[in-house]
Structures are given as C-alpha cells and as structure tokens.
C-alpha positions as CSV (number, residue, x, y, z in Angstrom):
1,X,0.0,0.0,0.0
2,X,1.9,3.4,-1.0
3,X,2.2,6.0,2.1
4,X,-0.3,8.1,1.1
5,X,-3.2,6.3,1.5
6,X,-5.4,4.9,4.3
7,X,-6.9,1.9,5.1
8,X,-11.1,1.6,5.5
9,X,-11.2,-0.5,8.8
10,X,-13.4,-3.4,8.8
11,X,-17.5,-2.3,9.8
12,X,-17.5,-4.9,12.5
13,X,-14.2,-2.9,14.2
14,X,-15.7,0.0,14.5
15,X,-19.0,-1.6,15.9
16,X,-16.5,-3.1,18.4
17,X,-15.1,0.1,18.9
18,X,-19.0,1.8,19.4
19,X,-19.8,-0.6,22.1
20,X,-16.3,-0.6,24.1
21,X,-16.6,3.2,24.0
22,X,-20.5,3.0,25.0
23,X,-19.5,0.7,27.8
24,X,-16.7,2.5,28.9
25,X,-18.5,5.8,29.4
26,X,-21.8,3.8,31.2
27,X,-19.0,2.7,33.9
28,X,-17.7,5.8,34.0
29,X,-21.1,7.1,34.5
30,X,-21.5,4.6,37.2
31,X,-18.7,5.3,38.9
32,X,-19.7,8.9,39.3
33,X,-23.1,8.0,40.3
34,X,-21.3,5.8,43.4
35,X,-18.8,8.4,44.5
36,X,-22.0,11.2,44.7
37,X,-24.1,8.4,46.6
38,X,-20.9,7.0,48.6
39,X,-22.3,8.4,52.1
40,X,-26.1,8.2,51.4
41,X,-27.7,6.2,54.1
42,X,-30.6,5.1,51.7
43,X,-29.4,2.2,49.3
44,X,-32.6,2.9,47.4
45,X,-31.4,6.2,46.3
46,X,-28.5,4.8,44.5
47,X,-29.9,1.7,43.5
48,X,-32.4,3.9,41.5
49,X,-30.1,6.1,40.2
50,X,-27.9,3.0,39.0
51,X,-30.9,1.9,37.3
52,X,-31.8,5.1,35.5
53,X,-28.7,5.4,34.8
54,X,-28.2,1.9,33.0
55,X,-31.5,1.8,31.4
56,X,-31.0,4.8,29.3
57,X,-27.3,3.9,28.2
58,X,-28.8,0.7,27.5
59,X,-31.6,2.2,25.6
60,X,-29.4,4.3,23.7
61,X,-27.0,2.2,22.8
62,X,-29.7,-0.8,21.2
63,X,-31.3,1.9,19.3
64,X,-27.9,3.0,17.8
65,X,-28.1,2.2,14.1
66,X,-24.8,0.5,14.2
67,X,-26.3,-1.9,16.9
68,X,-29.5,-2.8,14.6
69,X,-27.2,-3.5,11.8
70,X,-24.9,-5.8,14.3
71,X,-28.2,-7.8,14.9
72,X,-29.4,-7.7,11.2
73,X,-26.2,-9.7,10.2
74,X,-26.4,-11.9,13.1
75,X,-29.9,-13.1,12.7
76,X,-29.1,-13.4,8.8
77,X,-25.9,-15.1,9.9
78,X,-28.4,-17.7,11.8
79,X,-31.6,-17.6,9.3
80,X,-29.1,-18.7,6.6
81,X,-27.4,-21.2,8.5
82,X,-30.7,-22.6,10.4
83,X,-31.6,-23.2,6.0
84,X,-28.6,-24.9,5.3
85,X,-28.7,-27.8,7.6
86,X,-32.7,-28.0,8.2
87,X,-33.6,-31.7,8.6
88,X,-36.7,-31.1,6.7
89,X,-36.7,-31.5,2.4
90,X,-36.8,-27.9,1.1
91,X,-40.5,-27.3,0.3
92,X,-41.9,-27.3,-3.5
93,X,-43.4,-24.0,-4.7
C-alpha cells in the first residue's frame, strides 16, 4: 500500500469500537453515580439512580443504528445457516 493512502477498517471494528466506547462511558457514568451516593444512608437512592442510569445507556445504545445493523447480520448469519442444515426437504413451490 503506498504511504499516502489509508486503510477503511473493517464495519465490524468500528461496531466493536462503538460498544467498548459506549461501555466504557456507562462505567464511568456509574462510577460517578457511586462516589455522589458513597455516604447516602438510603441504598434505594442509589440503587435507582444506577438503574436510571443503566437503562438509558442501554436504551441508547440498542437503538444506535450500528447496533441494529450488528443484529441484522447476526440473525441473517443464523436464518441462513438454520436453512442450510434443516432436517426437513426444502418445500416445493
């Protein structure tokens, strides 16, 4: 490859790269949530604050388009396959 040019990394690296960074900032999030709630003397409180917390980076993150398209080509990945070796005779039109 000369010098000058750059190489398009793979779609499934940067999905990888999405979800470590999405994951990395939720536990950072976290972390911040536990140091404000360290000396709170209701667990409640920061059990629900944990939980809002992880149910909206959750949300966001499965509604991310590069998600959907990680589980579009996983359940194609298992549609096609599950065809391949089906036990049943394919079916006449």
């Amino acid at each position: 490859m000369p010098s000058g040019e750059e190489r398009t990394p793979h779609p499934l690296i940067a999905l990888t790269a999405q979800m470590m960074e999405t994951w990395h900032w939720a536990a950072t999030k976290g972390m911040e949530s536990a140091a404000a709630n360290l000396f709170s003397y209701d667990p409640r409180q920061l059990r629900t604050r944990w939980l809002t917390d992880l149910s909206r980076t959750a949300d966001e993150y499965m509604r991310s388009p590069l998600f959907l398209q990680l589980m579009q080509h996983g359940l194609g990945t298992i549609t096609r396959a599950a065809h391949l070796f089906s036990p049943l005779p394919p079916r006449s039109k």
